[in-house]
DODONU-583627 format. One record per residue (C-alpha): residue in one letter; x, y negated, z negated; residue number from 1. Coordinates in nm, 4 decimals, always signed. Example, Ala and Ser with C-alpha at 12.3 -4.5 7.8 and 13.67 -1.06 7.14 Angstrom:
% DODONU-583627
A:+1.2300:+0.4500:-0.7800:1
S:+1.3670:+0.1060:-0.7140:2
This chain:
% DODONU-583627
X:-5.9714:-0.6584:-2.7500:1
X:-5.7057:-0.6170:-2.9871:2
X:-5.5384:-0.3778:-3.2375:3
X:-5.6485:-0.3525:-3.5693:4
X:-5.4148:-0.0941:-3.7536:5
X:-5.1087:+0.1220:-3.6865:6
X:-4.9105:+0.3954:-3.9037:7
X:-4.5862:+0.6093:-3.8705:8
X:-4.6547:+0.9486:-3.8477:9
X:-4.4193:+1.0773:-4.0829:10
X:-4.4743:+1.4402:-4.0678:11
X:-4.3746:+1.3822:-3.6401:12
X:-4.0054:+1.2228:-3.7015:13
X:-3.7579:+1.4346:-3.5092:14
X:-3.3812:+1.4338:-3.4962:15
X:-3.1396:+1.6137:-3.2979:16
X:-2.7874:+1.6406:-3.2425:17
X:-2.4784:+1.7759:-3.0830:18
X:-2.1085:+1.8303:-3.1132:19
X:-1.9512:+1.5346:-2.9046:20
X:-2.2716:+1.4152:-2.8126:21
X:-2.4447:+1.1123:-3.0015:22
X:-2.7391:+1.2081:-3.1913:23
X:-3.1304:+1.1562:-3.1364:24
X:-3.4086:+1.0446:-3.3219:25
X:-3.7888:+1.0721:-3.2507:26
X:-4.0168:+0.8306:-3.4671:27
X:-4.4286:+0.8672:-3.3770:28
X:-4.7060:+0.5935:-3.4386:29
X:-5.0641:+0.6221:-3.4325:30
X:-5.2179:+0.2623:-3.2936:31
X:-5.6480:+0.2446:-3.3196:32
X:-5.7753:-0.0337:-3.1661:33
X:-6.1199:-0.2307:-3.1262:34
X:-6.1893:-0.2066:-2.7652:35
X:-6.0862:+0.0281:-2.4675:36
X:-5.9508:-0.2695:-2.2739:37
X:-5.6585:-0.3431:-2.5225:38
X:-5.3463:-0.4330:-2.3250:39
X:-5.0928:-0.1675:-2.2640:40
X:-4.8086:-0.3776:-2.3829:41
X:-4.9933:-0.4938:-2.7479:42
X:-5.0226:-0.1376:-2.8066:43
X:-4.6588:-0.0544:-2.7330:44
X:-4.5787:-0.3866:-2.9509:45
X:-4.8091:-0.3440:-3.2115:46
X:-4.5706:-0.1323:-3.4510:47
X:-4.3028:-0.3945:-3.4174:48
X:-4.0085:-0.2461:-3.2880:49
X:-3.8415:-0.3433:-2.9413:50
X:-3.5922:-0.1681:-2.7254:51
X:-3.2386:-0.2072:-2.8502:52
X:-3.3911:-0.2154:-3.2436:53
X:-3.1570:+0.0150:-3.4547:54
X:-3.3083:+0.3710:-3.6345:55
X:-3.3936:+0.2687:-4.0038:56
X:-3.1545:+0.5422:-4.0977:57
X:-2.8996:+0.5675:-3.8396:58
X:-2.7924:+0.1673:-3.7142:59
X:-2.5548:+0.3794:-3.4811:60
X:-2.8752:+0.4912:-3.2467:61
X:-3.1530:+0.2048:-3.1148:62
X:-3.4201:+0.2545:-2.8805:63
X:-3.3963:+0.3591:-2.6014:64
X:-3.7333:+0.4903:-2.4421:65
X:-4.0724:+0.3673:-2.5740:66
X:-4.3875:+0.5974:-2.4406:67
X:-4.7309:+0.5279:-2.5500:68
X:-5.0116:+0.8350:-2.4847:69
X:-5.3963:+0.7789:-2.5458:70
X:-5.5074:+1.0249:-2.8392:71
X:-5.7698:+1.2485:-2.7363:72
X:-6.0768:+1.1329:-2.5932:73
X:-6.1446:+0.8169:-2.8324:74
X:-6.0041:+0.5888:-2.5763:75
X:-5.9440:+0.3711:-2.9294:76
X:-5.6742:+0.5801:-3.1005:77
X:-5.2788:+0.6180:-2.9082:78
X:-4.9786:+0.7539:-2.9915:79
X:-4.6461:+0.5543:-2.9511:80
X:-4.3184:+0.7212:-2.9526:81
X:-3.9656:+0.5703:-3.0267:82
X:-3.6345:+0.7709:-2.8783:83
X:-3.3567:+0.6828:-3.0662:84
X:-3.0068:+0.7198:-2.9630:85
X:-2.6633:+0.5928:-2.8937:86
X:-2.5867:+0.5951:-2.4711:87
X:-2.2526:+0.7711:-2.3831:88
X:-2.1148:+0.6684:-2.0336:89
X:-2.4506:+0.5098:-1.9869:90
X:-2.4129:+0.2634:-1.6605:91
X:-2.7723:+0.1486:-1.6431:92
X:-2.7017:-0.1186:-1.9030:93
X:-2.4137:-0.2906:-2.0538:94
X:-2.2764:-0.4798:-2.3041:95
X:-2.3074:-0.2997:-2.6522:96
X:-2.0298:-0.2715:-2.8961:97
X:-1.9764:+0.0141:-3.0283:98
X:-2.0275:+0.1233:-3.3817:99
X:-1.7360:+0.0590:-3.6476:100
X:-1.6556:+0.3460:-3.9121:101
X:-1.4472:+0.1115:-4.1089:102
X:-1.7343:-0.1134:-4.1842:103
X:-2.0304:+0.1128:-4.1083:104
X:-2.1782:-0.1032:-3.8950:105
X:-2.4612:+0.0082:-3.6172:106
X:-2.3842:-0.0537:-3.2478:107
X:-2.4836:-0.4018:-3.0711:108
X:-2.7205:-0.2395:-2.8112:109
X:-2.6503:-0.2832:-2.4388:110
X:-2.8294:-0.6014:-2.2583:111
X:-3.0655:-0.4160:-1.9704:112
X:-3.0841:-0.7163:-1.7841:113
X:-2.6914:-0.7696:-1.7851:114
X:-2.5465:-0.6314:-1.4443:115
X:-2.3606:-0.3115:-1.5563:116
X:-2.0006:-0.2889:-1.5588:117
X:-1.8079:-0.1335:-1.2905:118
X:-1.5735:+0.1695:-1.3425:119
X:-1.2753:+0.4146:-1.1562:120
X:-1.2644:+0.7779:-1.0390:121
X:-1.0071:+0.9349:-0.8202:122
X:-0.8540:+1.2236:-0.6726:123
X:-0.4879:+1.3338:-0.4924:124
X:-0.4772:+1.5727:-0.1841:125
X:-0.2817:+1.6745:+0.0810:126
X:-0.2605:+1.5463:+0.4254:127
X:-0.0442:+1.5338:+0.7239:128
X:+0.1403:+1.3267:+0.9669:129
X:+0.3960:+1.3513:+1.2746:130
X:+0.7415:+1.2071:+1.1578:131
X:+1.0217:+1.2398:+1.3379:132
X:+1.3391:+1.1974:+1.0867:133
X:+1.3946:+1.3098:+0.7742:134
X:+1.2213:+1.2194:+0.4274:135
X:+1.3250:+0.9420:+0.2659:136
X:+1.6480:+0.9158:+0.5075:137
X:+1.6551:+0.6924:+0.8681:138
X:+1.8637:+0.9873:+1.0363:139
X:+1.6538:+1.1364:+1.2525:140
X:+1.5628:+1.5504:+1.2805:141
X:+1.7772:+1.7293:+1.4762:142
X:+1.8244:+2.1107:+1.6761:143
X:+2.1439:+2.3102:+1.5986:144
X:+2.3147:+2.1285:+1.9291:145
X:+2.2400:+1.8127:+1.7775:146
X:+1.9277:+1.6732:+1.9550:147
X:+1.6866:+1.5019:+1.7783:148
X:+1.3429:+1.6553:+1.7867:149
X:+1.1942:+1.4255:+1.9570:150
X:+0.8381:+1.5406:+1.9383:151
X:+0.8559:+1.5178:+1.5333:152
X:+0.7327:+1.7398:+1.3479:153
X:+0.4064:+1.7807:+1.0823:154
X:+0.4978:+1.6568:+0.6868:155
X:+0.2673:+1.7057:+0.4050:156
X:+0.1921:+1.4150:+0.1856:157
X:+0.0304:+1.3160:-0.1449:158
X:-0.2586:+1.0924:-0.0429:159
X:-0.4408:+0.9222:-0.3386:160
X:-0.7674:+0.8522:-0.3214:161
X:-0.9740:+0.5525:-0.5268:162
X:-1.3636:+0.5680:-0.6015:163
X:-1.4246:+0.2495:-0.7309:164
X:-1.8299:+0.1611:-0.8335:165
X:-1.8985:-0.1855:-0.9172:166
X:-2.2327:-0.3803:-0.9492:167
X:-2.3192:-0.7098:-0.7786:168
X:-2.6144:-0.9667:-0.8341:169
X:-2.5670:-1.1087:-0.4507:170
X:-2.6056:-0.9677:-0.1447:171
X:-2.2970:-1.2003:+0.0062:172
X:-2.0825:-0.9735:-0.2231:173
X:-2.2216:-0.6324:-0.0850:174
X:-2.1790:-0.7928:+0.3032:175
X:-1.7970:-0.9189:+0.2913:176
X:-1.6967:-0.5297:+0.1283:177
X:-1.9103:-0.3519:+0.3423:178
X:-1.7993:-0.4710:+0.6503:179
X:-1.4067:-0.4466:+0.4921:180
X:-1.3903:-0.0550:+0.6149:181
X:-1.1025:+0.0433:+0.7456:182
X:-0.8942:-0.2609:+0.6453:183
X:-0.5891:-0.2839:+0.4427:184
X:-0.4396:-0.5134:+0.1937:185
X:-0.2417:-0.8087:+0.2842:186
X:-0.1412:-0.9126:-0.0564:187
X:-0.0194:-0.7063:-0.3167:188
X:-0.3045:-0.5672:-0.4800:189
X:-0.4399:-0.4783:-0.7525:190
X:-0.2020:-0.7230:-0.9924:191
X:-0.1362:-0.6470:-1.3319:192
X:+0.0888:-0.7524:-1.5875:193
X:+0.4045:-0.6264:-1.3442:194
X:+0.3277:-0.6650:-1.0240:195
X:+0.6302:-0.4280:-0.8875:196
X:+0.4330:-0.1840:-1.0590:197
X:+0.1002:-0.2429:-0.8727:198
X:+0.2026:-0.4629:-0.5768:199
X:+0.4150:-0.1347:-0.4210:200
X:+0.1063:+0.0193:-0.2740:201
X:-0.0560:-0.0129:+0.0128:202
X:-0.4293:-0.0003:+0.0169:203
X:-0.6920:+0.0915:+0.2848:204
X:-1.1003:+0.1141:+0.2624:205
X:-1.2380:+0.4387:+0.3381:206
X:-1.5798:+0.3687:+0.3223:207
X:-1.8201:+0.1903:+0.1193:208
X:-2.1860:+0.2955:-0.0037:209
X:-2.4204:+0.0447:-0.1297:210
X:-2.8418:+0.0843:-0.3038:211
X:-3.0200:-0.1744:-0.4389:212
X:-3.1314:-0.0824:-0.8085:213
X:-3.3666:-0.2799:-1.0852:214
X:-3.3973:-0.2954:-1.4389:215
X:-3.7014:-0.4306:-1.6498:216
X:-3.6980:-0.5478:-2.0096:217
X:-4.0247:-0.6750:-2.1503:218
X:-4.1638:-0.8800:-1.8350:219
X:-3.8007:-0.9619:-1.7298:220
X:-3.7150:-0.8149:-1.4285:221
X:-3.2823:-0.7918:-1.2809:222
X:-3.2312:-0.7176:-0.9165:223
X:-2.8505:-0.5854:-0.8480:224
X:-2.6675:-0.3746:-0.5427:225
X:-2.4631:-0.0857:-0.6338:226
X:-2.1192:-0.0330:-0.4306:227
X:-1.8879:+0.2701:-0.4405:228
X:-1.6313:+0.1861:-0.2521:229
X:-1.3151:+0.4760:-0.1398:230
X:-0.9736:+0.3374:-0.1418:231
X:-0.7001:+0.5006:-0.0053:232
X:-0.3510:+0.4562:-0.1680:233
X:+0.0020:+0.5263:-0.0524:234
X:+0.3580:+0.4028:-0.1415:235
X:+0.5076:+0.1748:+0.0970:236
X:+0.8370:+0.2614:+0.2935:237
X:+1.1487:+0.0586:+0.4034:238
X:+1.1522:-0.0464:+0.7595:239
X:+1.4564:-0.0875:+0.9001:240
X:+1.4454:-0.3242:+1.2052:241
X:+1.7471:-0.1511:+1.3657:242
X:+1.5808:+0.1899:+1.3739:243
X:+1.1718:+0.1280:+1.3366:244
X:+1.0159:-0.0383:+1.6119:245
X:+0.6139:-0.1075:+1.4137:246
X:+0.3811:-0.1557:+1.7321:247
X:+0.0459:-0.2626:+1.7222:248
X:+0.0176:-0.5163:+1.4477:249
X:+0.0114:-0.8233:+1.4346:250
X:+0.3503:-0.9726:+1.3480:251
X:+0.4126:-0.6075:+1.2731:252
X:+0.8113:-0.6800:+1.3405:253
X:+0.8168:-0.9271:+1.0219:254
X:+0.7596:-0.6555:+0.7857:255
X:+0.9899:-0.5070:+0.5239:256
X:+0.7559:-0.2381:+0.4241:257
X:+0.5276:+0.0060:+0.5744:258
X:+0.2551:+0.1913:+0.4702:259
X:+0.3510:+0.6024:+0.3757:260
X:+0.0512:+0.7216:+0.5692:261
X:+0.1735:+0.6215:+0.9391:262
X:+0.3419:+0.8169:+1.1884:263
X:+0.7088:+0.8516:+1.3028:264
X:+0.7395:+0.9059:+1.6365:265
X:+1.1429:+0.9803:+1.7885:266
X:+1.1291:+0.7652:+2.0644:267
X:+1.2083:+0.9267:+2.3923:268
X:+1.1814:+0.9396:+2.7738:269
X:+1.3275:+0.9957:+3.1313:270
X:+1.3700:+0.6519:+3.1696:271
X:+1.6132:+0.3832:+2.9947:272
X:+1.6012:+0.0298:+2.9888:273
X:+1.8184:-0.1369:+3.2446:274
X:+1.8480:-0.4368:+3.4665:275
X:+1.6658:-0.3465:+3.7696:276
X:+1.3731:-0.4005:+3.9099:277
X:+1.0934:-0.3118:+3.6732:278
X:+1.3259:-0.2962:+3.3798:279
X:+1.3515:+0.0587:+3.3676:280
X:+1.5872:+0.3477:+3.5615:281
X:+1.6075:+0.7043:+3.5532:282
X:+1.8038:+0.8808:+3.2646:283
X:+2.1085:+1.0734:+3.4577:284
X:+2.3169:+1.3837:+3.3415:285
X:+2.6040:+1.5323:+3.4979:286
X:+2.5898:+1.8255:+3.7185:287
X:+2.8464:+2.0758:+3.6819:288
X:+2.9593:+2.3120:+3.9948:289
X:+3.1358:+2.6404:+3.9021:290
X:+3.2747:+2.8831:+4.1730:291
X:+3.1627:+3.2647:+4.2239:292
X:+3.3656:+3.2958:+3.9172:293
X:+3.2388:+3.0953:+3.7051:294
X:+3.5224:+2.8176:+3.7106:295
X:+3.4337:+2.4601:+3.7161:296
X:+3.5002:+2.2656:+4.0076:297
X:+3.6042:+1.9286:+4.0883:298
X:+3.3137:+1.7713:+4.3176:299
X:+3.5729:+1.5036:+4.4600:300
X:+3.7272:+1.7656:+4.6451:301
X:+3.3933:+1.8616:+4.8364:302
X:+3.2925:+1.8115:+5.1717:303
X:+3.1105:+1.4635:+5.2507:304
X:+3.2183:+1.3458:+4.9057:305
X:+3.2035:+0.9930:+5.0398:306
X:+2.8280:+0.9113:+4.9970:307
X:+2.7769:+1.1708:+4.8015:308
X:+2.4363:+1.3460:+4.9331:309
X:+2.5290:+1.6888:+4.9604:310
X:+2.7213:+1.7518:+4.6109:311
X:+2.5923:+1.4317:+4.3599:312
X:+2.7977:+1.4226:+4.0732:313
X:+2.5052:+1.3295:+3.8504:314
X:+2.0859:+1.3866:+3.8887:315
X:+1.7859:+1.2926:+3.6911:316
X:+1.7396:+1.4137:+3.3618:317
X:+1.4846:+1.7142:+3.3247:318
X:+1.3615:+1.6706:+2.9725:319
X:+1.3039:+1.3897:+2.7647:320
X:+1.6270:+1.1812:+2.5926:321
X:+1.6104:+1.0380:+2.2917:322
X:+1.6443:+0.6787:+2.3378:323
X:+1.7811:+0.3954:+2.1377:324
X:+1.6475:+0.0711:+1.9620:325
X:+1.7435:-0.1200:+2.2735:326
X:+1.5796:+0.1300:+2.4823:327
X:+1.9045:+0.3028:+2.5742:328
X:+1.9796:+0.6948:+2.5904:329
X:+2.1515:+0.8266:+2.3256:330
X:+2.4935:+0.9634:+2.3720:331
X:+2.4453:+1.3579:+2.2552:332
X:+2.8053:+1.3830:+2.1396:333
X:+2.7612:+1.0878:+1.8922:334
X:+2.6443:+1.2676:+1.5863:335
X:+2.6122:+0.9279:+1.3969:336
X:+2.3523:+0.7200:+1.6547:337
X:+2.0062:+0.6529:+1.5588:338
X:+1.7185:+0.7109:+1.7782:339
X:+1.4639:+0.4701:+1.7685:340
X:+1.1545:+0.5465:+1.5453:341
X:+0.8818:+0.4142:+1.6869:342
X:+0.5585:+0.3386:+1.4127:343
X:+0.2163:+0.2908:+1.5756:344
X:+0.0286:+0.0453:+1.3765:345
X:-0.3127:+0.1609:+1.5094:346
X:-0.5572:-0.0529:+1.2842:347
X:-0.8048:-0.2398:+1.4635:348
X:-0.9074:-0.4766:+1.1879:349
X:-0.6970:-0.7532:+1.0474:350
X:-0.5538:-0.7001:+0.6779:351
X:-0.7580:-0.8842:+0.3831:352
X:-0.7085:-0.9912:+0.1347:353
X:-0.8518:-0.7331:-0.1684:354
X:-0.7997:-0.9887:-0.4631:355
X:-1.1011:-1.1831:-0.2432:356
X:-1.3148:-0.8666:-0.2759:357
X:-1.2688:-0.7338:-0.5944:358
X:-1.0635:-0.9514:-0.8249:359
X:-0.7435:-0.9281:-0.9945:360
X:-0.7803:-0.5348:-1.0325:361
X:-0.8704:-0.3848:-1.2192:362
X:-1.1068:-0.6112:-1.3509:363
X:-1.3501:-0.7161:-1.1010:364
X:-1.5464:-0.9952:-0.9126:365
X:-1.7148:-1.2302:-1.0690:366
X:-2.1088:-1.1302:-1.0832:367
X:-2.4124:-1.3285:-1.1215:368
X:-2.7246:-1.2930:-1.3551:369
X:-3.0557:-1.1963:-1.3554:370
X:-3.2304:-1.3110:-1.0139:371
């Protein structure tokens, strides 16, 4: 059981090509051999050449698929075709070089049982969120009589989103970013060679995707997970400790920066802070009695004026007042006092750190061979 001749079929070659795409070659054997049992892989071996072994003519292509076809009916005679080419954007395998005009050498083909390398995509759009003062000020929106709006308003912002795919040889990998979702960066992340370049961002993961995936060269077999991860990115903000009141994360008060993507909320109520029982005490405006006339009048001078039940100077506010970083109502004549801007931190997981996860970006983590 073994092969006893082979031949090119010259009058088969084949070659192909295409403006910006790499070029392909077709080369054709004929194999006989001495007994229907012959193995598979002799046959496909018998001609000598070997995935990743450059065209004769062309050191810029190398094999790339290798098909072998039984001739006829002879069950002794196949056919064994060589595709030659030179992979563009091809993620399957990795770590060619690629071919050098100034020297004319061929490419280095890529190692198929080398986990591939990773690579970036990514994409801006526009989303929304409630703020409550003006961009890239700390004075709060405000109506013509000078109340700030304390229900905010809707702002459009640039949102940037990441698609990062990556390849890892362990599953440990795969677990710690998969169950990462919907955590953001403690550290400043990615670093690169200035890090107030990178480090200003702040980072969340959208979502991660992950398949398992093989490769076999020869009788060599690599087993690797593929993970697309979705990053969001945002520029951070200035928090002013005097004006932003960050609730809901831990420590949340420490920070000097904020992430661009959370809400501003005026803060507001009926109530103020005040040294009573349960902390808190209705809000109260002035009431103002006029005459049939129209004129104001002076409540002191009313009936019963002593306790006050039948004409009260002041009563509880009707709508909300914007309140202060101490929890106190603003005064609506002072044009220069800053409502508090309250910032829900509304993450439920803890922030991690993403250098652990994927490296100093954007290279990324370390990966292990074949298994």
């Amino acid at each position: 059981m073994a092969v006893v001749n082979n031949y090119e079929n010259v009058v088969a070659r084949t070659s192909s090509g295409e403006i910006r795409n790499a070029p392909t070659y077709t080369r054709t054997f004929t194999v006989r051999c001495d007994d229907p049992d012959t193995s598979m892989v002799d046959i496909a071996n018998a001609p000598g050449i070997k995935y990743g072994d450059p065209h004769p003519h062309d050191a810029s292509c190398f094999v790339t698929t290798v098909d072998v076809d039984a001739d006829g009916d002879s069950m002794l005679i196949y056919t064994v075709s060589y595709s030659y080419t030179r992979p563009v954007g091809d993620l399957s395998v990795t770590g060619g070089t690629p071919t050098d005009p100034a020297t004319g050498g061929g490419n280095t083909p890529p190692d198929p049982l080398q986990i591939p390398e990773g690579y970036w995509a990514g994409s801006s759009t526009l989303e929304t969120k409630q703020s409550g003062y003006l961009p890239n000020t700390q004075s709060p929106m405000r109506m013509t009589n000078g109340r700030p709006i304390t229900s905010g308003v809707l702002l459009d912002y640039a949102s940037e989103q990441i698609n990062m795919t990556n390849y890892y040889g362990d599953w440990g990998s795969v677990q710690k970013i998969a169950s990462s979702v919907d955590c953001m960066n403690s550290d400043t992340w990615p670093v690169g060679s200035d890090a107030t370049v990178y480090g200003y961002w702040a980072w969340k993961i959208m979502s991660c995707n992950w398949s398992f995936k093989q490769q076999v060269s020869g009788q060599e077999r690599l087993e690797y997970y593929e993970v697309t991860v979705t990053l969001q990115r945002k520029d951070r903000e200035p928090s002013d400790i005097n004006v932003h009141d960050l609730q809901g994360w831990p420590a949340a008060a420490n920070l000097s920066m904020m992430p661009g993507w959370f809400p501003r909320i005026v803060a507001a109520g009926f109530q103020e802070r005040a040294a009573v029982p349960g902390g808190r005490k209705p809000i109260q405006v002035p009431i103002e009695y006029k005459d049939c006339e129209g004129n104001p009048l002076d409540p002191s001078t009313f009936p019963d004026n002593e306790n006050c039940t039948q004409y009260p100077a002041f009563e509880n506010t009707t709508e909300e007042i914007p309140l202060d970083r101490s929890g106190k109502s603003l005064d609506p004549d002072d044009m220069d006092a800053k409502a508090a801007i309250i910032v829900p931190w509304t993450e439920q997981k803890d922030p991690v750190s993403f250098t652990s996860l994927f490296g100093n970006g954007p290279p990324y983590a370390p990966k292990k061979g074949p298994l």
